[in-house]
C-alpha positions, 0 to 999 in steps of 0.5 A: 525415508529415516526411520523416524518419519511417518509414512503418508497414507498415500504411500502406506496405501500404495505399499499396501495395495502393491503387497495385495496385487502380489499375493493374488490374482486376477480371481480374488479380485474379482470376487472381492468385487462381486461381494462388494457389489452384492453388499450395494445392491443389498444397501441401495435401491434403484433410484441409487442406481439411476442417479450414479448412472446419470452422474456418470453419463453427465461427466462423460458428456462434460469430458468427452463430448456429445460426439463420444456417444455416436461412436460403435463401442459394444460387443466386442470392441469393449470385451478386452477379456 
């Protein structure tokens, strides 16, 4: 890129975040996490909650099918940590 052109938003944020995944670990990010969704739970309420879940679940179905839901997936199938 010339010294004269803007750089996108697109490439200043993927800079940015590759800048940030550099200087910390796995632990910053989970306690930036944990504050955000703390802040939420302080800002919405149940009903948020719900309506999010239910969005999510309609867009899963839509994607995956009804199929997806039969399958085992719990325990430890999903702890990858």
């Amino acid at each position: 890129m010339a010294n004269n052109e803007k750089m996108s938003r697109e490439e200043a944020g993927r800079k940015g975040g590759e800048a940030t995944s550099k200087n910390h670990d796995r632990d910053f990010y989970q306690e930036i996490g944990q504050k955000g969704g703390e802040a939420t739970s302080d800002n919405h309420d149940k009903e948020f909650y719900q309506e999010i879940g239910q969005k999510g679940g309609e867009a899963t179905s839509d994607s995956h099918g009804k199929d997806f839901y039969k399958e085992k997936k719990g325990g430890k199938a999903r702890n990858n940590y």
